[in-house]
N, CA, C and O of each residue as an XYZ file, in Angstrom:
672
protein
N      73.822    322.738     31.099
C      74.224    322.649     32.495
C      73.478    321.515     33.203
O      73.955    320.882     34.144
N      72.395    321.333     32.728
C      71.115    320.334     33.398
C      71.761    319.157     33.184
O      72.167    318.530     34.162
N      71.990    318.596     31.685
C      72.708    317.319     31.251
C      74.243    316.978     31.998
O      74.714    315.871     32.260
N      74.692    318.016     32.178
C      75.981    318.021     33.156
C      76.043    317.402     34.825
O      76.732    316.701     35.566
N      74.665    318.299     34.788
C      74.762    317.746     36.612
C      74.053    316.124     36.586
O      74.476    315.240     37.332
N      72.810    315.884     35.514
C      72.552    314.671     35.494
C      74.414    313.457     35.079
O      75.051    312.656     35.762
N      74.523    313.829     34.107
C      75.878    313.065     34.211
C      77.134    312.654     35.108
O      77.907    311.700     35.017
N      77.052    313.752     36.037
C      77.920    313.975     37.369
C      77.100    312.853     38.196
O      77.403    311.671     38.360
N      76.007    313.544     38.655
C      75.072    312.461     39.326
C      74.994    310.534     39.264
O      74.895    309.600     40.059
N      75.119    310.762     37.736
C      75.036    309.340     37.236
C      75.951    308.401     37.829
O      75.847    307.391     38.525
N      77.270    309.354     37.109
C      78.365    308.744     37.715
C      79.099    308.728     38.699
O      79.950    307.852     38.853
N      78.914    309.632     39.482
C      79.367    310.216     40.903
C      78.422    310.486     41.436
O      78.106    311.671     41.338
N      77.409    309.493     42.333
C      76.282    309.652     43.035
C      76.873    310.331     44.148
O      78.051    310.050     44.367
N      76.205    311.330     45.050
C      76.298    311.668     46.212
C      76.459    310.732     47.189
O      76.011    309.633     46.863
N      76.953    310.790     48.292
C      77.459    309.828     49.141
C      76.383    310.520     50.802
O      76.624    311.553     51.427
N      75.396    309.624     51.042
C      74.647    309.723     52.261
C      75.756    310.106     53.806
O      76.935    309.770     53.915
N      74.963    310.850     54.800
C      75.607    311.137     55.750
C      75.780    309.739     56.060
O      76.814    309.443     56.658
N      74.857    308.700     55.727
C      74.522    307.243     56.606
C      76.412    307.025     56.243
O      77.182    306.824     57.182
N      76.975    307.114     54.627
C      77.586    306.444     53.874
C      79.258    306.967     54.394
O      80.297    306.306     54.416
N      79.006    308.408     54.780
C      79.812    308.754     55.566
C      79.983    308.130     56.798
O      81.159    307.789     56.921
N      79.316    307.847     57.738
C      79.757    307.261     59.381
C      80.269    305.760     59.696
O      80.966    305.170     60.520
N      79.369    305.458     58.343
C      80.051    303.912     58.078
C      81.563    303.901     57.661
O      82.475    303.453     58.356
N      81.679    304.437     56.474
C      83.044    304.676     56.128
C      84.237    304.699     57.191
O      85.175    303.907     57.290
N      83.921    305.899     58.005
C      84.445    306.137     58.864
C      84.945    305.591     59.614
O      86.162    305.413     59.654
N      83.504    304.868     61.022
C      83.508    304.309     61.948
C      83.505    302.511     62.000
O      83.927    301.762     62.882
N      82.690    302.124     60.355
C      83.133    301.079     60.564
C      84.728    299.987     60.117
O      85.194    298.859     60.272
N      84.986    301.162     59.568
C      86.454    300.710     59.165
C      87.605    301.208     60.209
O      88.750    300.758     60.259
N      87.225    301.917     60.779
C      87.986    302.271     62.157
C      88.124    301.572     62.987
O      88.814    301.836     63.972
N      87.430    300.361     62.789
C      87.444    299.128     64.342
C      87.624    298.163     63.483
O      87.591    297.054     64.015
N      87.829    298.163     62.188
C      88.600    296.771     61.243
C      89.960    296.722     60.794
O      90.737    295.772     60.692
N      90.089    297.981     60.540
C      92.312    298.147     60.078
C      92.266    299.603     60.044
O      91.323    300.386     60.155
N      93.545    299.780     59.860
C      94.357    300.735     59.549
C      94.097    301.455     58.295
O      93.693    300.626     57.479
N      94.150    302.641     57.773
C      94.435    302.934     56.371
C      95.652    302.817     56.224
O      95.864    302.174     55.195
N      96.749    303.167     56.826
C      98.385    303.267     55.897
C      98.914    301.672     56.406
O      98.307    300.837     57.077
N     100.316    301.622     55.788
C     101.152    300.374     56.680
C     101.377    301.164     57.713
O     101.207    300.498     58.734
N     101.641    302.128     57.931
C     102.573    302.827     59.543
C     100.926    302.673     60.660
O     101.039    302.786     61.880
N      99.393    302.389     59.946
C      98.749    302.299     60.889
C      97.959    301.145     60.514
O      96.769    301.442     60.418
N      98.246    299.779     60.238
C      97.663    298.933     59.427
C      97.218    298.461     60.474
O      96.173    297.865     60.214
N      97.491    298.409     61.651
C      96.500    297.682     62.606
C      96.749    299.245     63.854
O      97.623    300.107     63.950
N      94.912    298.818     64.937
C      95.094    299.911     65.544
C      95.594    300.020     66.820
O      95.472    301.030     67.513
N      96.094    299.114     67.116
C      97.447    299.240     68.259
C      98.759    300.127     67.856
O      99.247    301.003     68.569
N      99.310    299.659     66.359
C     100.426    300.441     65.914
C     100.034    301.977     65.590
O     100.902    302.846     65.510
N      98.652    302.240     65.411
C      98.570    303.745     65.332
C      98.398    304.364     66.447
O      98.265    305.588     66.446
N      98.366    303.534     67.763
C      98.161    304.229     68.984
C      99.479    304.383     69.518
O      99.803    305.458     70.024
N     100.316    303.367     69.454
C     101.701    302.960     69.696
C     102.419    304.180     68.791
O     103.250    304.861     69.392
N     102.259    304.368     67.960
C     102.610    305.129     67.136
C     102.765    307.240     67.385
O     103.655    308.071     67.200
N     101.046    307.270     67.975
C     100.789    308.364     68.326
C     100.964    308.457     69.387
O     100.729    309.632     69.671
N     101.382    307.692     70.616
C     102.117    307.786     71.898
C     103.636    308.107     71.600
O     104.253    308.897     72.314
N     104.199    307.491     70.559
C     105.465    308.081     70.739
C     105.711    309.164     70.207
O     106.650    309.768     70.727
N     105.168    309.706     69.264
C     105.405    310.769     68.999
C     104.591    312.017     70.104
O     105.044    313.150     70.269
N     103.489    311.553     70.681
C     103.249    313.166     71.786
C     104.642    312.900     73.085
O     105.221    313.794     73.703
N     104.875    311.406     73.192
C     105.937    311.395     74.079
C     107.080    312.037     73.892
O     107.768    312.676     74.688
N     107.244    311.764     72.551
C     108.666    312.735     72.378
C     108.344    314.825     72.339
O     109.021    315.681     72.908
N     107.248    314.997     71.562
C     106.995    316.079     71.650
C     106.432    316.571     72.722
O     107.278    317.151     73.402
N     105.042    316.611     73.329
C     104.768    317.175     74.660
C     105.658    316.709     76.260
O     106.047    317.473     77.143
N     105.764    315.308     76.192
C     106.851    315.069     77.600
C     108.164    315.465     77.469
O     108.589    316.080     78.447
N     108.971    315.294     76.519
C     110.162    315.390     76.668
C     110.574    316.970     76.373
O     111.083    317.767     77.161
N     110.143    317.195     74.814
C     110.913    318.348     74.068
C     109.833    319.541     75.120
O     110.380    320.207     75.999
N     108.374    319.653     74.873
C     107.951    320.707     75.356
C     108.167    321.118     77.199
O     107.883    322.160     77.789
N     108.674    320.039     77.638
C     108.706    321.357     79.218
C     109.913    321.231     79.068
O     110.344    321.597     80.161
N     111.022    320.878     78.273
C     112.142    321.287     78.296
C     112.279    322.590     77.713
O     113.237    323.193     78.196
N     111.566    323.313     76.726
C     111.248    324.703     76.240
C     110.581    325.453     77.359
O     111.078    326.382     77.996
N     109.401    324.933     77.509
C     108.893    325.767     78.617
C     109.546    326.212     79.991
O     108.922    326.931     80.771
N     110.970    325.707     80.287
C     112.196    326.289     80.998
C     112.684    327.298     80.695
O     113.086    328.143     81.495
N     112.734    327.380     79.370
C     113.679    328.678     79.036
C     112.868    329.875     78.493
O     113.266    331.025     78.680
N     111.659    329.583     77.779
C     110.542    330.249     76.969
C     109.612    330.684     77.347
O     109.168    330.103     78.338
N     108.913    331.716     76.904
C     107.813    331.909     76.984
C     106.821    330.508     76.395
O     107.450    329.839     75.575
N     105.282    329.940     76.712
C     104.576    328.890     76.369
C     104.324    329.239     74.603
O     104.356    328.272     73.842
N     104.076    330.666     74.012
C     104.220    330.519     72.855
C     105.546    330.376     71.783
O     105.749    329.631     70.825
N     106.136    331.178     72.255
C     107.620    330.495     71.636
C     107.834    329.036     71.843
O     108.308    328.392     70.907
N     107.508    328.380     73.078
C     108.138    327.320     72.868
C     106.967    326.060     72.103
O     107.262    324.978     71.598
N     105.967    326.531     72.221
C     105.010    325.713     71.027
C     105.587    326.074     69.436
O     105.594    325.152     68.621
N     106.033    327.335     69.053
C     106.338    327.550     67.920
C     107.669    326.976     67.557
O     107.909    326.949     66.350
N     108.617    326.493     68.401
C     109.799    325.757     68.590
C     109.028    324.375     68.883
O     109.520    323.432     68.263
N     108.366    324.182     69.371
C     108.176    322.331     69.638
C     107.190    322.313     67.908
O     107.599    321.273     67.391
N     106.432    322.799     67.168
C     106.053    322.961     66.078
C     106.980    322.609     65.009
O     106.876    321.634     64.265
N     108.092    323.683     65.003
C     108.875    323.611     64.106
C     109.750    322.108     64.217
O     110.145    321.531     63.205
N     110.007    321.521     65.773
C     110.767    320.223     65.840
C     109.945    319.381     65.223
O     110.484    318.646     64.396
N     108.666    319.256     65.399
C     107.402    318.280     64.687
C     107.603    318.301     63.387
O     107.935    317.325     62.714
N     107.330    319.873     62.820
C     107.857    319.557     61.029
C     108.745    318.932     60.613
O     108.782    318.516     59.454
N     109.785    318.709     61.613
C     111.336    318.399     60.951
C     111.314    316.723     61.077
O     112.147    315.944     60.613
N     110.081    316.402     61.863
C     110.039    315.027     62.230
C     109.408    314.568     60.538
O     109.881    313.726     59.774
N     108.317    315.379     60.355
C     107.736    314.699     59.190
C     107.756    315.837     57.992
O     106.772    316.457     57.589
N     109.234    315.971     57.478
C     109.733    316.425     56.178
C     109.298    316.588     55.045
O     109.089    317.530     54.281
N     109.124    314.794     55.063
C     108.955    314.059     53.605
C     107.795    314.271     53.272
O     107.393    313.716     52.249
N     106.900    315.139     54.030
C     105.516    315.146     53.393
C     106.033    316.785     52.272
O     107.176    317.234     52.198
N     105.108    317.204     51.740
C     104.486    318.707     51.324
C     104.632    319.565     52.087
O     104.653    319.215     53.267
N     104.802    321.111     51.765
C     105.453    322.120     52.378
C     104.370    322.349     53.010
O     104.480    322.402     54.235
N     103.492    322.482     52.625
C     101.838    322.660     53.075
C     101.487    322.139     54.759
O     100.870    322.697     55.666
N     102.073    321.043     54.686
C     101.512    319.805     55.667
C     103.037    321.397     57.053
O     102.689    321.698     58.195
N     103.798    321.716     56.703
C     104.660    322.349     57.780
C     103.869    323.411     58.852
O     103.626    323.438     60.058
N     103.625    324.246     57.690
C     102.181    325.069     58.374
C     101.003    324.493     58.941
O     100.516    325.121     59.882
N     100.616    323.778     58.698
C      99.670    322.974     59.064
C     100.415    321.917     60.915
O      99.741    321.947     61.945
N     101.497    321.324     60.857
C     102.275    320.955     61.883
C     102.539    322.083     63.114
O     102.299    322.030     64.321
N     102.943    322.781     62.544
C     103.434    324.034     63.509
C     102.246    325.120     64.445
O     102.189    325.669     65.545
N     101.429    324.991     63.224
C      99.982    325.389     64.080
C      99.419    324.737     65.269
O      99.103    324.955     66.439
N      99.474    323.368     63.919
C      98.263    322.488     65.210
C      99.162    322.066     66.685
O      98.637    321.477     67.630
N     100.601    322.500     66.645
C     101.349    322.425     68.034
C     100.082    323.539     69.070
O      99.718    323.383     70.236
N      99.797    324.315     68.343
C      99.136    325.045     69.617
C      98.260    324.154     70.424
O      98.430    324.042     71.638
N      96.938    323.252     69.512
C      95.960    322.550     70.096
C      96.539    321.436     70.657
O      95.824    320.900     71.504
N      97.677    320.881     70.444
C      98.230    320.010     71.226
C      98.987    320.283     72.028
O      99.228    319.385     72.834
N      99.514    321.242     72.158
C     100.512    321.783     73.196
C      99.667    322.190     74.294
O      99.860    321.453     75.261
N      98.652    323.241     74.549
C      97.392    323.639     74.794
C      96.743    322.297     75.555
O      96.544    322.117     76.756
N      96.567    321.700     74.776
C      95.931    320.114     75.844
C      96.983    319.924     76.807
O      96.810    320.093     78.014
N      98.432    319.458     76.112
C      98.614    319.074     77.106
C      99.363    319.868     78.357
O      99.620    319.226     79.375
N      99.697    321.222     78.269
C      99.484    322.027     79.445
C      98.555    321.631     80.276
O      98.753    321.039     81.337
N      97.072    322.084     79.619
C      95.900    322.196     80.769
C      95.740    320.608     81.627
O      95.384    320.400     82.787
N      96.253    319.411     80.297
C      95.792    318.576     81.321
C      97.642    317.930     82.257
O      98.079    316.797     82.459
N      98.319    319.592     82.635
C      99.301    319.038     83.299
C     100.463    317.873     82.624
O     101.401    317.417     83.277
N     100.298    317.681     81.832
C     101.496    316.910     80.663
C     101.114    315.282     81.231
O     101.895    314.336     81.329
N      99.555    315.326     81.580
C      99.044    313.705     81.695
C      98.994    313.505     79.847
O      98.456    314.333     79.112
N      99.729    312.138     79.321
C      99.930    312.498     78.827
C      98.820    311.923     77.166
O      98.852    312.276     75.988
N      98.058    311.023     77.865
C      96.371    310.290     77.642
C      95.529    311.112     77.153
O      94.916    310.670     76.182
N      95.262    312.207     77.492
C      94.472    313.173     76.196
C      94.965    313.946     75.059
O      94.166    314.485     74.293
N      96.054    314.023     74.921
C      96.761    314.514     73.893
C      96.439    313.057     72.858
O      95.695    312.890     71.892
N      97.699    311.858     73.832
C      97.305    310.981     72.375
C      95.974    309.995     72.527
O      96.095    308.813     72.204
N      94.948    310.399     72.926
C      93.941    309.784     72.084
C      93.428    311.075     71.180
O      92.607    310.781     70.311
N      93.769    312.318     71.267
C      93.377    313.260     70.379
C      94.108    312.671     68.699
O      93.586    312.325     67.640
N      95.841    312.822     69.275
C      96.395    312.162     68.313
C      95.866    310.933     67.400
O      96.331    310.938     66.260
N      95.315    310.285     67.591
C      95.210    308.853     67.729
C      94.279    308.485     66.674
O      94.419    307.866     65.619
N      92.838    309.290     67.514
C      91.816    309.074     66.838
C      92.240    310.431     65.760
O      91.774    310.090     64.673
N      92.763    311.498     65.630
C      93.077    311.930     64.199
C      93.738    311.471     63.058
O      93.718    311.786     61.868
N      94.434    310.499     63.854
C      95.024    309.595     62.750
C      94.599    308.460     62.098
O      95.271    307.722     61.378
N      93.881    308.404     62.284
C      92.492    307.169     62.131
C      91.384    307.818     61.355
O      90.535    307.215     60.699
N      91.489    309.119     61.505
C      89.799    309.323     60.677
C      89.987    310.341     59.812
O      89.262    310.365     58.818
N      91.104    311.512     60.019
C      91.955    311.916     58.622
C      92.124    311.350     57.235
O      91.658    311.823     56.198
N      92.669    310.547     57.335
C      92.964    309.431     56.048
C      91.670    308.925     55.209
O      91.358    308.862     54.020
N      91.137    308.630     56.337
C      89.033    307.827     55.482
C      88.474    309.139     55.289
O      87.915    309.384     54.220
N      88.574    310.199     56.385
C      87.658    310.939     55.989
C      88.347    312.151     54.881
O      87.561    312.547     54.020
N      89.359    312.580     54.870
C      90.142    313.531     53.766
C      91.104    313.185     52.850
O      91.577    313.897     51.964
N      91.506    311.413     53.271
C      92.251    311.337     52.464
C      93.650    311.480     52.971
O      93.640    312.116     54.025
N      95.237    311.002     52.483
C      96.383    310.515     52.795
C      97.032    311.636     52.030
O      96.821    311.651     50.817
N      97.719    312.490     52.503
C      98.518    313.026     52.152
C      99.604    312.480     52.009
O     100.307    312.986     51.134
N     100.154    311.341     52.721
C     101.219    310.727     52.298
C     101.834    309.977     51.264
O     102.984    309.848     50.845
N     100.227    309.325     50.857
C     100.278    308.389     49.304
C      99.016    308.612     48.658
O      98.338    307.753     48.096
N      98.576    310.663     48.865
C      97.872    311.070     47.864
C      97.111    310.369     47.221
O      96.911    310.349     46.006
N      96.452    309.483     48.429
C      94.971    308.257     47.905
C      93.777    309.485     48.404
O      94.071    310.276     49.301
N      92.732    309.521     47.873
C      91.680    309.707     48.526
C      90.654    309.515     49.654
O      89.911    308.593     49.315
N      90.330    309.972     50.775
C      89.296    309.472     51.912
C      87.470    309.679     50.762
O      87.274    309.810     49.554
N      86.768    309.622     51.673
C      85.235    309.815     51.285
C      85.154    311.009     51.105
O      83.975    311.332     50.964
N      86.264    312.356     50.998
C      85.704    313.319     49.958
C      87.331    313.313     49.453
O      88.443    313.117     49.941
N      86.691    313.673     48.094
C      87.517    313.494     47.069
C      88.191    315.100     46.405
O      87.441    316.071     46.310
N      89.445    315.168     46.052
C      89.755    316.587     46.088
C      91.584    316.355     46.261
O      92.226    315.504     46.876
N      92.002    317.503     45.437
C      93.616    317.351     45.938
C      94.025    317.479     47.097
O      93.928    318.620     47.550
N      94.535    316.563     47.877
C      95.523    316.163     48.857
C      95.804    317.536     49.430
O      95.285    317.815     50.511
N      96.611    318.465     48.788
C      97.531    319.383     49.598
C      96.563    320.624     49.792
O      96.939    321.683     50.294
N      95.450    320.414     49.401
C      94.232    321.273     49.617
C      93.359    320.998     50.864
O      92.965    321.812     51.699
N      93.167    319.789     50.804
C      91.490    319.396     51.365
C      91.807    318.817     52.569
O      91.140    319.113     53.561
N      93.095    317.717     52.672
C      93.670    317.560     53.705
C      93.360    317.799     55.183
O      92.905    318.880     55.555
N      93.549    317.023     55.834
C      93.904    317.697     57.377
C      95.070    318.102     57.591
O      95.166    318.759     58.628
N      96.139    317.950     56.931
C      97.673    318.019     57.192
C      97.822    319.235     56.079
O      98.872    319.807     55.788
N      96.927    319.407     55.705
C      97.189    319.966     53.879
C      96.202    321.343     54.192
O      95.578    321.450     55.248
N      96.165    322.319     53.164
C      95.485    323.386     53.284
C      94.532    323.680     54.086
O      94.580    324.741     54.710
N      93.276    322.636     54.259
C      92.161    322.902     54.344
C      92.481    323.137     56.614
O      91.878    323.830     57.435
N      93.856    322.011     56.784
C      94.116    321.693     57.911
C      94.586    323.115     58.614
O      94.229    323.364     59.766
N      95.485    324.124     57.784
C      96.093    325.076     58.657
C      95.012    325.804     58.614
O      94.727    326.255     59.723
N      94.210    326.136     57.678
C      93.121    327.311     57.659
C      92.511    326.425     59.398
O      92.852    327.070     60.390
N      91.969    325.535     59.598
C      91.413    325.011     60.581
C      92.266    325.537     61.864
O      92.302    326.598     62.487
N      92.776    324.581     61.937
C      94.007    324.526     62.743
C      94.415    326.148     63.361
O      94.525    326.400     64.561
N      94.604    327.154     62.234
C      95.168    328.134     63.036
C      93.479    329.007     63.069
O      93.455    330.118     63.597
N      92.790    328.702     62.766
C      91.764    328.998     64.170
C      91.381    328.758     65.377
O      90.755    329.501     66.132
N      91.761    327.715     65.550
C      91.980    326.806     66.986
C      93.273    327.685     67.397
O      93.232    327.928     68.603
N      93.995    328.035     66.993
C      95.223    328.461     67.777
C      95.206    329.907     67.985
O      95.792    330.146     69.041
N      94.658    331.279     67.260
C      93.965    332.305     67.875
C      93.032    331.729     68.557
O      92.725    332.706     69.240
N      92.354    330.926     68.902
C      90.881    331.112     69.945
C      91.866    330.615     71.546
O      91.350    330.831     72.642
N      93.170    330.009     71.447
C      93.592    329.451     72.241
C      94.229    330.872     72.681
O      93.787    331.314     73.741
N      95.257    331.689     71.978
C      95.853    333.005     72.292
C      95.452    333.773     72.589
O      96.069    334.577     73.287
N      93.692    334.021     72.078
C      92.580    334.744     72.696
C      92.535    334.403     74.387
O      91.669    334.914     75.097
């Protein structure tokens, strides 16, 4: 077992918290990880239109007819349908995290600037830090995609804790 962990070690050194923030933060103010966010105007541009279409438009058009949780679980389910092509995984994970975004942008009145820099900067530090579910590359921890993810397993277990503490 000893020769094992020395060999792991050898070849897979541990990665410093230092090695983490760099990763992170300094590649966050140099590019994009995907093409859809290769520079970081298009991932902001990007994550504006999509809370625009979901919290301004689709969600107080629900919140007319609905109760605020039905219609997060309906503006959820429209979000999954936006992004299909991923893993079934990543749906649950979509439909949840409508609560923490739906939730923002209620409280902050459907201004619509804290939602997407929430958006924004998750889309920016997801990818380096867990890794791409989309082209199943790795971030700085390493691990299957539909597991470890933010969009992926590790995301709904998260995610729908944030969304009981919100129903609480």
């Amino acid at each position: 077992m000893r020769l094992m962990t020395t060999v792991d070690t050898l070849y897979y050194p541990r990665p410093s918290i230092t090695d983490l923030f760099s990763h992170i933060f300094l590649n966050l103010f140099i590019t994009g990880v995907h093409e859809h966010n290769s520079k970081l105007i298009y991932g902001w541009i990007r994550a504006m239109g999509e809370e625009i279409g979901w919290q301004s438009y689709l969600l107080p058009g629900l919140l007319i007819y609905y109760h605020p949780i039905v219609a997060l679980n309906i503006s959820g389910i429209v979000w999954v349908e936006y992004l299909i092509h991923t893993i079934i995984v990543q749906f649950m994970s979509c439909w949840i995290s409508a609560y923490f975004y739906g939730w923002i942008t209620i409280k902050c009145k459907y201004f619509m600037i804290p939602p997407t820099m929430i958006h924004f900067i998750w889309n920016q530090i997801n990818p380096r830090l867990l890794g791409s579910i989309y082209t199943n590359t790795s971030g700085w921890m390493i691990g299957q995609q539909w597991k470890i993810n933010g969009v992926g397993l590790m995301g709904c277990f998260v995610y729908f804790i944030v969304a009981i503490i919100i129903i609480i």
